[in-house]
C-alpha positions as CSV (number, residue, x, y, z in Angstrom):
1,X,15.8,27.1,3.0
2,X,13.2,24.2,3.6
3,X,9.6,24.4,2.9
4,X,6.6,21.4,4.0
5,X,3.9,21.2,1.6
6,X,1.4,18.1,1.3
7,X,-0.7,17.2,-1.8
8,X,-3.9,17.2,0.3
9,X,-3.3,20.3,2.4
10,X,-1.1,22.7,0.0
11,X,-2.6,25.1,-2.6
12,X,0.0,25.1,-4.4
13,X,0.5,21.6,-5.0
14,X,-1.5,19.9,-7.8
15,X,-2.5,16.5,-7.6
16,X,-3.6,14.2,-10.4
17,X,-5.2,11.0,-10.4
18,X,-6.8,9.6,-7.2
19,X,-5.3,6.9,-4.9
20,X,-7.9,4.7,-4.9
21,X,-7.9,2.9,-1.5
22,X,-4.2,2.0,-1.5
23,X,-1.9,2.4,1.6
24,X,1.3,2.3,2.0
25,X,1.3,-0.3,4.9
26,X,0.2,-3.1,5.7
27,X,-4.1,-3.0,6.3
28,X,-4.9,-4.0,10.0
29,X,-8.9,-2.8,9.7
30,X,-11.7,-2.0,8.0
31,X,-14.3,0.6,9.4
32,X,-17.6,2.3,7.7
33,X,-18.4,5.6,9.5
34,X,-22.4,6.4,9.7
35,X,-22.1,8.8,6.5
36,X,-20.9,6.2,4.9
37,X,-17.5,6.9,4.6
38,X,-14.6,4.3,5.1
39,X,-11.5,4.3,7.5
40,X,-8.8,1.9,7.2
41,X,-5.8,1.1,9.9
42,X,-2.4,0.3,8.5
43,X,0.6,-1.6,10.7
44,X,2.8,1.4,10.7
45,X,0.1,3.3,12.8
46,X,-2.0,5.2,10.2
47,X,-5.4,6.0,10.2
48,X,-6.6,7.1,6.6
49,X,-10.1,8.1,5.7
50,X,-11.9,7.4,2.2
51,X,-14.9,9.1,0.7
52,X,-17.8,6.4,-0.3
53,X,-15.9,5.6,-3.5
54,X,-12.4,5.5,-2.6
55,X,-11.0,8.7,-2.8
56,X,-8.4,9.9,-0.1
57,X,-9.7,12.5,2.2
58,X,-7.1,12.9,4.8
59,X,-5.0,10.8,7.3
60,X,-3.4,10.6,10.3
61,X,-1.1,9.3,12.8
62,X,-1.6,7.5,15.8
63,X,0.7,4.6,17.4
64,X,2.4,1.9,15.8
65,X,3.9,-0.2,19.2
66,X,-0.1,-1.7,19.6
67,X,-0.4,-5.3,18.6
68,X,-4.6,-4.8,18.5
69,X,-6.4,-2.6,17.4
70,X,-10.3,-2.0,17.3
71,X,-12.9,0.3,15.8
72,X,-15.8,1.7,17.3
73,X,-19.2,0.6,15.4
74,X,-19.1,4.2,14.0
75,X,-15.2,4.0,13.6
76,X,-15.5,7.5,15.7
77,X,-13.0,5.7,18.2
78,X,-10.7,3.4,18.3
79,X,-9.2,0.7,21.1
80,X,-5.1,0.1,20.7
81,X,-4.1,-2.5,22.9
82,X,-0.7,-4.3,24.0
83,X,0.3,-3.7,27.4
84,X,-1.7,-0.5,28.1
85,X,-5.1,-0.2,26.6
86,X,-5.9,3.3,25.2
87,X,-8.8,5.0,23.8
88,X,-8.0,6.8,20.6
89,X,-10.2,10.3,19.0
90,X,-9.8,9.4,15.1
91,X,-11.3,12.4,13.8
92,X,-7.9,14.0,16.1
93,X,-6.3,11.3,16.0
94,X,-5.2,11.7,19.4
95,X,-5.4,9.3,22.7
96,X,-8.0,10.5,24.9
97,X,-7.1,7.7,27.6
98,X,-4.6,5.0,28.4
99,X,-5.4,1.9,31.5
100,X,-1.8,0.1,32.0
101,X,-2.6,-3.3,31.9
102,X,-1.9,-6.8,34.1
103,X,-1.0,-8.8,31.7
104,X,-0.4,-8.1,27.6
105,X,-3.3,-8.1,25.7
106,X,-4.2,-10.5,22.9
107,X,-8.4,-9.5,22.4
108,X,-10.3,-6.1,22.1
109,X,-13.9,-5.1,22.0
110,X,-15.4,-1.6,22.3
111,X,-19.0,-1.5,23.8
112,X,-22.2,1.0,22.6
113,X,-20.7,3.5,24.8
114,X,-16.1,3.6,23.6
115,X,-16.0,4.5,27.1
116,X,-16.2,1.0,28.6
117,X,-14.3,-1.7,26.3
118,X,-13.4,-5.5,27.1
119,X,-9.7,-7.0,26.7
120,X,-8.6,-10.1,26.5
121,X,-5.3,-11.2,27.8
122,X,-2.6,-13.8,27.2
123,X,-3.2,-16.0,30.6
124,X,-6.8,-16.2,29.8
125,X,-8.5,-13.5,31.8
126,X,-11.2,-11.4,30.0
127,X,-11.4,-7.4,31.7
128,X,-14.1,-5.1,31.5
129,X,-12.8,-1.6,31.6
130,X,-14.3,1.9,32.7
131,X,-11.7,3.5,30.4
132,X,-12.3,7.0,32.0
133,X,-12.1,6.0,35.7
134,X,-9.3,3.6,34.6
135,X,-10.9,0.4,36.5
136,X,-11.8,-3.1,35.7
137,X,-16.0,-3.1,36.4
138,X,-15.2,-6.8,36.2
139,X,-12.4,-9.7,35.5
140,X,-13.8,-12.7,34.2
141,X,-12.2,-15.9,34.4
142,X,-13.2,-18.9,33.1
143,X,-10.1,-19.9,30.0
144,X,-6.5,-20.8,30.8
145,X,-5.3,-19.6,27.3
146,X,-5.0,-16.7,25.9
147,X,-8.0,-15.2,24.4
148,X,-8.4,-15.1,20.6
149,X,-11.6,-13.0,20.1
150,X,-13.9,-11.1,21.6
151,X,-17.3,-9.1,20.5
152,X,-20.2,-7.9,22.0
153,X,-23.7,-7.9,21.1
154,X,-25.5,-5.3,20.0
155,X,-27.4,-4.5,23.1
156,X,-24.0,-4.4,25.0
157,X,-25.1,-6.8,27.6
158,X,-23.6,-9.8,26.2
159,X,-19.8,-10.6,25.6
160,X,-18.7,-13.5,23.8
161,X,-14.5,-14.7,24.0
162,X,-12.9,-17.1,22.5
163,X,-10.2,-18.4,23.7
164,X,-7.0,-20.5,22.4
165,X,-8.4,-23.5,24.0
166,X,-10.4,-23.8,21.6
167,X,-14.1,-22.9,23.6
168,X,-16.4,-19.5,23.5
169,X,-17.7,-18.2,26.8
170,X,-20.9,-16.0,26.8
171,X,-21.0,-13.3,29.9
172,X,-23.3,-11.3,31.0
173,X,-21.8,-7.9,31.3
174,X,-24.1,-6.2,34.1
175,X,-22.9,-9.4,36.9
176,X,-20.1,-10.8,35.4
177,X,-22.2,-14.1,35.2
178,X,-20.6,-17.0,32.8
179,X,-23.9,-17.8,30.5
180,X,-22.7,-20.8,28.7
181,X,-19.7,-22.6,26.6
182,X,-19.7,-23.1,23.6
183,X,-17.7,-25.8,22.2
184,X,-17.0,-27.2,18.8
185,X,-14.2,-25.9,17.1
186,X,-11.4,-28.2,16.6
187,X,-8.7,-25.5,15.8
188,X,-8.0,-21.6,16.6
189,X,-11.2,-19.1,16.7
190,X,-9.9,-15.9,15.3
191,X,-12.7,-13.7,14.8
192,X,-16.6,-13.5,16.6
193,X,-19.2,-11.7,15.0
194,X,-23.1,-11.2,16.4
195,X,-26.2,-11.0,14.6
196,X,-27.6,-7.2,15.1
197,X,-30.9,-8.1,16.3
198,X,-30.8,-11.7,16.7
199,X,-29.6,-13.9,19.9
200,X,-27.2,-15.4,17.7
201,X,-23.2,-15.6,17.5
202,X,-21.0,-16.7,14.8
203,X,-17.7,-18.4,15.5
204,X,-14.7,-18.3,12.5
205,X,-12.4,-21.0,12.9
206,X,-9.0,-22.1,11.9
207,X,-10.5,-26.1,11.3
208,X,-12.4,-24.5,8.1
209,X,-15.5,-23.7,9.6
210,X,-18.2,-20.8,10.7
211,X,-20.2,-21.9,13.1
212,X,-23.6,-20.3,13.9
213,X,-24.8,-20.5,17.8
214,X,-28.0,-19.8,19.5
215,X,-26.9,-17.3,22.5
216,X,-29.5,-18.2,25.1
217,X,-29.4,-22.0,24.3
218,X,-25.9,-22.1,23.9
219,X,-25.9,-24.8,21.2
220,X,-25.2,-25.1,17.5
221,X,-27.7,-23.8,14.5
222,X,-25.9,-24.5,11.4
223,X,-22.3,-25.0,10.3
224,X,-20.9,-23.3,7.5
225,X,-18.4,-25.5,6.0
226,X,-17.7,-24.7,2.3
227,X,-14.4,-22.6,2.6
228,X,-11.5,-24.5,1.3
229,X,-9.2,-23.3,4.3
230,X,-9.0,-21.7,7.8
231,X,-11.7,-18.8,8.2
232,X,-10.0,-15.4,9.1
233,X,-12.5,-13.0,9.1
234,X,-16.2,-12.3,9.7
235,X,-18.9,-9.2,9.7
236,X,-22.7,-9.1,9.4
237,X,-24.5,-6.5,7.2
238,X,-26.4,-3.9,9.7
239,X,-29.5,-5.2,8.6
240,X,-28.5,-8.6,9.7
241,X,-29.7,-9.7,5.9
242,X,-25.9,-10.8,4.7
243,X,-23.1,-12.3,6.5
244,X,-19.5,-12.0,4.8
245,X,-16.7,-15.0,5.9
246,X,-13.1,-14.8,4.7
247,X,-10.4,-17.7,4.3
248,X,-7.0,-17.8,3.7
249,X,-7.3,-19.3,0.5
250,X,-7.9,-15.7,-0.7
251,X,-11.8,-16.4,-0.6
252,X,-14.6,-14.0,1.1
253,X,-18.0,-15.9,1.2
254,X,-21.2,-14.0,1.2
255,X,-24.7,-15.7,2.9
256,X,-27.9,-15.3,2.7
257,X,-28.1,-15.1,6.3
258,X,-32.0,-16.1,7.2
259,X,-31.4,-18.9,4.2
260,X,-28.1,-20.1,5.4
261,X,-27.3,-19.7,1.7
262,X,-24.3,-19.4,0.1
263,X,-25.0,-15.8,-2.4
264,X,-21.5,-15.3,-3.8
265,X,-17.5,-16.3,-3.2
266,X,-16.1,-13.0,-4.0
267,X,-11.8,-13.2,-5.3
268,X,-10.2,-11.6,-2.5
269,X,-6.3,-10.2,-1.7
270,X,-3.3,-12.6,-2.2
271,X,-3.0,-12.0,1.9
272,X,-5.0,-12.7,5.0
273,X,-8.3,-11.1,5.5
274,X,-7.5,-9.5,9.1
275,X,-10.7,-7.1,8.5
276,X,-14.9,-6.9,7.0
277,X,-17.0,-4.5,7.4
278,X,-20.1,-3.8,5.9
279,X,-21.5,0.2,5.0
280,X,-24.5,1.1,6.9
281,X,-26.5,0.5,4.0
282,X,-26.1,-3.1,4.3
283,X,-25.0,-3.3,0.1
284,X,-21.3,-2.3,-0.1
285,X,-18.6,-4.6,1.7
286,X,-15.0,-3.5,2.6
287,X,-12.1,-6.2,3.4
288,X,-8.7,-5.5,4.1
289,X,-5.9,-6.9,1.4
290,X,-2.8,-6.1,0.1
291,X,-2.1,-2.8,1.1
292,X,-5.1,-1.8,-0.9
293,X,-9.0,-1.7,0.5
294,X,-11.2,-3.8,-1.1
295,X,-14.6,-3.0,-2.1
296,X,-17.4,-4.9,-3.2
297,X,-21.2,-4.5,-4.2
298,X,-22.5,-7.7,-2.0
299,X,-25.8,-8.1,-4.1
300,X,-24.0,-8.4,-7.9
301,X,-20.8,-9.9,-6.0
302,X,-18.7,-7.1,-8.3
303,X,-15.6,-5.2,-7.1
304,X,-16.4,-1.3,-7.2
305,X,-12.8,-0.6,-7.4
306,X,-10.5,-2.5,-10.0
307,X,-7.4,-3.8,-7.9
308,X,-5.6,-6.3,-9.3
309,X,-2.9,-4.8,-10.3
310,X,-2.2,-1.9,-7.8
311,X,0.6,-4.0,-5.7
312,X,2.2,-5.3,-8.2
313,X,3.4,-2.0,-10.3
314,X,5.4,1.0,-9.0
315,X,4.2,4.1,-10.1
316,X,5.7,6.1,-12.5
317,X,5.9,9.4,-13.9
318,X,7.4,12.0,-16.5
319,X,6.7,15.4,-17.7
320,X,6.8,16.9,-21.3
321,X,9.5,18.9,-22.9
322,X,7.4,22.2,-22.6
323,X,6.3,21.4,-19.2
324,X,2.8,21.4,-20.2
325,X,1.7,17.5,-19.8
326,X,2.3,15.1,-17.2
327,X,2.3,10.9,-18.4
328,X,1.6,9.3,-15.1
329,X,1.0,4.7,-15.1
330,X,-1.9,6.0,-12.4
331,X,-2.8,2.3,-10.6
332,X,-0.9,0.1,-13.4
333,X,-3.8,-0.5,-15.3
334,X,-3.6,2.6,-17.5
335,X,-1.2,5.6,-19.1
336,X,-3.3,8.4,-18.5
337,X,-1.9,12.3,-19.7
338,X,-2.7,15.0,-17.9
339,X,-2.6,19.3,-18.9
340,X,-0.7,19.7,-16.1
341,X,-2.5,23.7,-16.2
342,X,-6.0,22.7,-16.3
343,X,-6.2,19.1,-15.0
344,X,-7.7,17.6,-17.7
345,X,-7.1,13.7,-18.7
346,X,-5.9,14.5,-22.5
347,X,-4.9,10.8,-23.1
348,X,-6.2,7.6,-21.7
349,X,-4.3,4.6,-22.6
350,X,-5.9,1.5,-21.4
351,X,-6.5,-2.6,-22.1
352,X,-2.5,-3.1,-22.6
353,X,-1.9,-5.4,-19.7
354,X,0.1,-3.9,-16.5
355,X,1.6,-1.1,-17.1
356,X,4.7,0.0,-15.7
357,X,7.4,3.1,-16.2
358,X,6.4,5.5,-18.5
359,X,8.6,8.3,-20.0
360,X,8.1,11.2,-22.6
361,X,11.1,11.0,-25.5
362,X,13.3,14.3,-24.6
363,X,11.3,16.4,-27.1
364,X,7.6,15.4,-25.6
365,X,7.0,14.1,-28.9
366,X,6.3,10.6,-27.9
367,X,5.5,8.8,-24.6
368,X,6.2,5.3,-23.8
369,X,5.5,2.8,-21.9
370,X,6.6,-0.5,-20.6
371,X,3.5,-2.9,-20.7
372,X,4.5,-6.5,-20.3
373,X,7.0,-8.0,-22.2
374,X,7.2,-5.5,-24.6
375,X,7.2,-1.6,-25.0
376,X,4.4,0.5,-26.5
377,X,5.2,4.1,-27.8
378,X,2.5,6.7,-29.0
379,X,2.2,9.9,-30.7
380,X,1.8,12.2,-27.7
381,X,0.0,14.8,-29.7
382,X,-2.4,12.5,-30.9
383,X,-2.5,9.6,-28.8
384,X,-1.8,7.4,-31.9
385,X,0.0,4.3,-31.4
386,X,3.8,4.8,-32.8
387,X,5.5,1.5,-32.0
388,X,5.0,-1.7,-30.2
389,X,8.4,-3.1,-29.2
390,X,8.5,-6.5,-29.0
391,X,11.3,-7.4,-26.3
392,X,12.4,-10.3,-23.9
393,X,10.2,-13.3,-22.3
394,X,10.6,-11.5,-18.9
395,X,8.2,-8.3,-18.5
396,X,9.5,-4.9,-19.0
397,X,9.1,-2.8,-16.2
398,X,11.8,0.0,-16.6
399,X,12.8,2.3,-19.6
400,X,14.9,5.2,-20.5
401,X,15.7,7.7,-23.8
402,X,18.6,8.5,-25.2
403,X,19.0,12.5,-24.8
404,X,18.6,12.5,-28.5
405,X,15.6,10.8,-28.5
406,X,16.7,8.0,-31.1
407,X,17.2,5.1,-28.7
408,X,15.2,3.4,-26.0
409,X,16.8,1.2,-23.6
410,X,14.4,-1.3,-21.1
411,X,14.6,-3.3,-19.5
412,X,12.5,-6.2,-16.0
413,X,13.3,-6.4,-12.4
414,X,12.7,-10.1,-12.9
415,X,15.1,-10.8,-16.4
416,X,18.9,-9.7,-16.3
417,X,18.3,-8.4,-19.8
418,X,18.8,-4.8,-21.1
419,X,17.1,-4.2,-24.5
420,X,18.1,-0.9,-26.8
421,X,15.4,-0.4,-29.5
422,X,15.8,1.8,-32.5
423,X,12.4,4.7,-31.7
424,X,12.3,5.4,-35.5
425,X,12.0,1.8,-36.9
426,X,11.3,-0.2,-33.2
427,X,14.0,-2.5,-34.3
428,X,16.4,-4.0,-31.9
429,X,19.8,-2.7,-31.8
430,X,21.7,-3.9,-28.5
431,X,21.0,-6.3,-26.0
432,X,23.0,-6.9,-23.1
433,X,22.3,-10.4,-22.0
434,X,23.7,-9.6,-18.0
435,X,25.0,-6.0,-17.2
436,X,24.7,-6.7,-14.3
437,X,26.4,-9.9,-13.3
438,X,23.3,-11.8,-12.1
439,X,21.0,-8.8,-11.1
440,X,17.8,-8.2,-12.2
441,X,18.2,-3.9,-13.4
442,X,16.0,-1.9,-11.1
443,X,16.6,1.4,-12.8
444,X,18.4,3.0,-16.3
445,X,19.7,6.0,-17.3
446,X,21.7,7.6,-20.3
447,X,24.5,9.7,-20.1
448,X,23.7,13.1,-21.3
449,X,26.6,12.6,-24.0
450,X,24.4,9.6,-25.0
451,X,27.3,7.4,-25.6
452,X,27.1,5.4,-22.0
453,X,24.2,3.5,-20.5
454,X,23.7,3.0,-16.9
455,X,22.0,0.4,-15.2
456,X,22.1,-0.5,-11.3
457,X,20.4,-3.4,-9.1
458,X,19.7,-5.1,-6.3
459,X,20.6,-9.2,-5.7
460,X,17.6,-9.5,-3.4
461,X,19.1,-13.4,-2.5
462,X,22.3,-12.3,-1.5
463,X,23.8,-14.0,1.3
464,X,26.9,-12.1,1.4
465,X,29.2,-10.5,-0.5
466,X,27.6,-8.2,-3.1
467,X,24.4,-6.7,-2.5
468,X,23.7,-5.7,-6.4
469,X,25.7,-3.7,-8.9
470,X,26.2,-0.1,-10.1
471,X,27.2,-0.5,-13.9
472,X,28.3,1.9,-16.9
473,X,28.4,0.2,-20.1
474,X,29.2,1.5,-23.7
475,X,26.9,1.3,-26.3
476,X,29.2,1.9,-29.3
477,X,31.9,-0.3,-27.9
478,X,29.3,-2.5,-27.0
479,X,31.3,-3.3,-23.9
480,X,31.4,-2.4,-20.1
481,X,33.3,0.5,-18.9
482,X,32.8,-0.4,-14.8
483,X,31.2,-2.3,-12.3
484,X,30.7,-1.8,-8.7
485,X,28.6,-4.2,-6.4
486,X,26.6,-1.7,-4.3
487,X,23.3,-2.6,-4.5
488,X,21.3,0.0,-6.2
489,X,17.2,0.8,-7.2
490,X,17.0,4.2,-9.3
491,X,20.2,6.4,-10.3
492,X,20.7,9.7,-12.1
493,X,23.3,11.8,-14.1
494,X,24.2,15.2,-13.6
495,X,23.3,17.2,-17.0
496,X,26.8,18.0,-17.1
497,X,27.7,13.8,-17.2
498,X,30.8,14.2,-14.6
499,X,28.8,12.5,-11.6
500,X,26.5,9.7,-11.1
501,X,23.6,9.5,-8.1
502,X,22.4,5.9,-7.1
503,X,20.8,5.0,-3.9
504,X,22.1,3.3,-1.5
505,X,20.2,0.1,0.0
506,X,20.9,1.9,3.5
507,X,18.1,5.4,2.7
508,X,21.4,6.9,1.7
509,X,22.5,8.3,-1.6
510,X,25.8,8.0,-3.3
511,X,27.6,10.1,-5.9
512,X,30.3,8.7,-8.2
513,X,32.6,10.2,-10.3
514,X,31.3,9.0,-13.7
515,X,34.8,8.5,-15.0
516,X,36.2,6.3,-12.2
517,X,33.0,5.3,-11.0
518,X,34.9,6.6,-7.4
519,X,32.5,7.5,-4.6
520,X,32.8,11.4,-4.6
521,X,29.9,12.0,-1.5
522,X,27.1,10.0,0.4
523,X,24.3,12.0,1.4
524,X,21.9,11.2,4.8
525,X,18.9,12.3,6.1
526,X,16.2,10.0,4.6
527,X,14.7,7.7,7.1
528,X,13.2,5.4,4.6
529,X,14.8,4.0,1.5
530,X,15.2,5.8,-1.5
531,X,13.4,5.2,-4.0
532,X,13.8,7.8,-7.1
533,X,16.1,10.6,-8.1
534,X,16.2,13.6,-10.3
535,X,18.9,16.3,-11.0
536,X,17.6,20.0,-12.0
537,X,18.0,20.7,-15.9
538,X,20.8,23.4,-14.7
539,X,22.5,20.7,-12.6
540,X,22.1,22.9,-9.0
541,X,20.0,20.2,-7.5
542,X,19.9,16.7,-7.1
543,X,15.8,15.6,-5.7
544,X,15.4,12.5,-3.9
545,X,12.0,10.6,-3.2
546,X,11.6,8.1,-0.3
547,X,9.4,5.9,1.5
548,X,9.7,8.4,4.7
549,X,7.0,10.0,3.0
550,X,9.7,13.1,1.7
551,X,10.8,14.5,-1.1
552,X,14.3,16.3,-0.5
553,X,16.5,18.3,-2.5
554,X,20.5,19.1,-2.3
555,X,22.9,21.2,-3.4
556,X,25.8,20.5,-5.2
557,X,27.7,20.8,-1.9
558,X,25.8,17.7,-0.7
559,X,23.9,19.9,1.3
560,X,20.3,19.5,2.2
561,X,18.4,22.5,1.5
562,X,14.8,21.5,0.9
563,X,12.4,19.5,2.2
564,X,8.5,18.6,1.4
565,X,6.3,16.1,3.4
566,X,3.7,14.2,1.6
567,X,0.9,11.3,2.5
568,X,2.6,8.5,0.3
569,X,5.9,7.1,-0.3
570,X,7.7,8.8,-3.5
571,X,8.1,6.4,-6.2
572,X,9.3,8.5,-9.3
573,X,10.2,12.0,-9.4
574,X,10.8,14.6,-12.1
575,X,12.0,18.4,-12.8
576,X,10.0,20.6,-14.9
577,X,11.8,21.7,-18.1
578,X,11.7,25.4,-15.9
579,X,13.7,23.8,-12.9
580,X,11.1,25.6,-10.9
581,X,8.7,22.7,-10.0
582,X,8.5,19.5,-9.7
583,X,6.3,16.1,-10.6
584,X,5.8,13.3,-8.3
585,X,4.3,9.7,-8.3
586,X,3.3,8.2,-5.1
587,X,2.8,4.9,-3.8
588,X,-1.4,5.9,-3.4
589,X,-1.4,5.9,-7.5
590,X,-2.0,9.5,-7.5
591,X,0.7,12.2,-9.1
592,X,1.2,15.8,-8.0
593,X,3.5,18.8,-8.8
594,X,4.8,20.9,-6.4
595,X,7.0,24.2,-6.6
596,X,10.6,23.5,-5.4
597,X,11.0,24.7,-2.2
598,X,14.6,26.2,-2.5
């Protein structure tokens, strides 16, 4: 039996927590719809749309084999361009038109009307295209290299292309007349931008400049040269009051545009800037980053989302003994508890630094959390704090309790440490300098007879050889039991201890014999990696969460016998005390449950 459920579209699934403008590939564009509303492109071909303050509404697929992609002003269309240009519906998120093409393209630019568009093409040549008779109104020729950029103006007579050689052309769109060249740049010009009422172009170029043009003189205004590296990106606010100017050295400038002023040099993504836009009211700015959407308000110069920390934490999440609260790290940047009946945020812990796994002790006494390079435990009753654990230099960014509750075992992804704290005094007890002979531990897990620890992980330099370990150690001997070098990210025991699950660093999932550490069974069908695990508390199941964008359970045959489809890669995964639903974190920061499907 199989059953497709999605947090956004299923009744019956719950979800907690709200993603929060992140993606789960890498940000192409940027686009504000006239309501206000924000959609974002990602490489792998997804369209996503936000409400005004960041909350996920829905997505949707288009294409991924496009190398450009374009938004209408109104992001009601888009342009997807390589060598075919097509017209794309976003609200369907279907192609309404495709024009094979001459050459490949390397520029795009929608007009007023998304049925006529101009490409620009890797030997130079500029096209202006009736997408729905499929012909070229004109070709323009003027460059020899390809074209870099290309915008129109506002009154969609006027086209402006840069070209790799360095020059901007201006053409008049109703003859195909060559206005004037612009020259000036001394490097790349990656991105145009045109003032909405104004005669005026601005050029963004790779030799640390933006350059501001009169359009019907064809010569140079002002230069804007106070960015410390090559400028990626640019947009002007629709009241043509702000203009917004990204660099690679993770800087976005705002200007006082009829001051030629400098307002504000806002922190962006540790990435390129590919994509600005501005919201129609002219005060909210939206860049692309990190595989998160960044928002700012452009007259304080403040972020309106905090997210600093999103791409550096996985999220995590765990469910109470009773089944009654869900402990969820939401964006990193808090512990927040949820009554998984109601909804309602019971605990909020907060100002501790990243935070990264957190776990409720087996009773759903406690909850813990790794935070930094040490561990903090509250009362999860009162939200008291019970212990801080004080561990290694490197942070702590995965944990695990003993099925008794006594013991917590953590450990980084950066230091080849394991730590066991005592939960009663926060003492240390163990610590196993290198478990796993050089690798950082992704993921740890007790036995359920509490007397073995098991740790895998991945060695991400490896030329050769091993790719990571699979290791059992035991804590009383204080010595290890076996090591295999499959490389490995999260891992669980069946309740009954005989067998071991570990992923596989080829979206596959292994099962050992715990004793021998012998592979028993490998189980396929994930297209992505694999990226948590979870057996039912009777043992019948073993759920797997990947970044496919699935959540699938088998049998103890191996067999796959459930399936359910979300919006977000599955980073954590857990069984309600019950065994009949589920929790789930996802790479969009949000958590859900869902019933299990078999």
């Amino acid at each position: 039996m199989s059953s497709t459920l999605t947090p956004a579209g299923s009744p019956a699934a719950r979800t907690f927590g709200e993603s929060q403008l992140r993606t789960d590939g890498d940000l192409l564009l940027v686009a504000f719809a006239a309501d206000g509303s924000l959609w974002s492109l990602e490489a792998t071909g997804l369209i996503r749309h936000w409400s005004k303050t960041g909350q996920a509404i829905d997505s949707r697929a288009v294409s991924d084999l496009e190398t450009e992609w374009a938004f209408t002003k109104d992001a009601r269309f888009a342009l997807a361009g390589s060598k075919e240009l097509s017209l794309w519906d976003v609200f369907a998120g279907r192609a309404l038109a495709t024009v094979p093409q001459p050459s490949w393209i390397t520029a795009l630019a929608p007009n007023l009307d998304p049925a006529f568009a101009a490409t620009g093409h890797d030997d130079g040549s500029i096209r202006y295209w009736n997408i729905k008779t499929r012909t070229a109104v004109h070709t323009f020729q003027k460059h020899s290299m390809p074209i870099s950029a290309l915008a129109f103006h506002a009154n969609g007579q006027l086209l402006a292309a840069a070209s790799e050689d360095r020059k901007i052309t201006l053409w008049n769109v109703a003859t195909g007349e060559a206005l004037e060249t612009l020259v000036g740049h001394s490097d790349r010009i990656p991105a145009l931008a045109w003032h909405p009422t104004e005669h005026v172009l601005v050029s963004a170029g790779w030799d640390r400049t933006a350059r501001i043009w009169d359009a019907v003189k064809g010569t140079p205004i002002f230069l804007l040269n106070s960015h410390a590296t090559q400028v990626t990106a640019l947009a002007f606010s629709p009241d043509g009051r702000w203009l917004a100017s990204a660099d690679s050295g993770q800087q976005i400038h705002i200007w006082d545009y009829a001051a030629k002023k400098e307002l504000h040099v806002l922190r962006g993504p540790a990435v390129e800037v590919r994509s600005l836009a501005f919201a129609p009211d002219s005060t909210t700015l939206a860049a692309t980053g990190d595989r998160v959407v960044h928002l700012w308000n452009v007259v304080t110069g403040k972020p309106l989302v905090a997210t600093d920390h999103r791409s550096k934490v996985k999220p995590s999440v765990s469910i109470s003994a009773d089944g009654r609260s869900l402990a969820a790290n939401a964006d990193g940047i808090a512990c927040k508890v949820w009554d998984i009946a109601t909804g309602e945020v019971l605990h909020n812990f907060t100002d501790i630094g990243q935070i990264h796994q957190v776990a409720f002790s087996p009773n759903g006494s406690l909850i813990a959390a790794a935070c930094g390079t040490h561990i903090r435990i509250w009362n999860a009753a009162t939200g008291e704090l019970h212990h801080d654990l004080d561990g290694p230099e490197d942070p702590l960014a995965i944990l695990a309790f003993s099925p008794d509750g006594t013991t917590l075992a953590g450990g980084g992804y950066t230091g080849l440490a394991v730590w066991l704290w005592s939960v009663a005094t926060g003492e240390p007890l163990l610590i196993i300098p290198d478990p796993l002979a050089g690798c950082a531990p992704q993921a740890l897990a007790f036995h359920p007879n509490g007397k073995f620890l098991a740790a895998v992980g991945v060695d991400w330099l490896a030329t050769g050889g091993s790719s990571g370990a699979v290791s059992l150690w035991d804590l009383k001997g204080r010595s290890e039991v076996n090591t295999l070098p499959d490389g490995s990210t999260c891992l669980a025991f069946h309740p009954q201890g005989l067998r071991l699950a570990a992923s596989t660093l080829d979206r596959s999932i292994d099962l050992y014999d715990v004793a021998t550490l012998d592979l028993q069974t490998e189980l396929l069908g994930h297209d992505g990696a694999v990226l948590c695990l979870a057996y039912s508390p009777d043992g019948s199941l073993l759920a797997s969460g990947s970044d496919d964008q699935t959540i699938r359970f088998w049998n103890e045959a191996g067999e796959e016998v459930g399936l359910i489809e979300v919006d977000s890669k599955v980073t954590s995964i857990a069984f309600a005390p019950d065994g009949q639903s589920i929790v789930t974190a996802h790479a969009n920061t949000t958590s859900a449950q869902f019933p299990v499907p078999v």
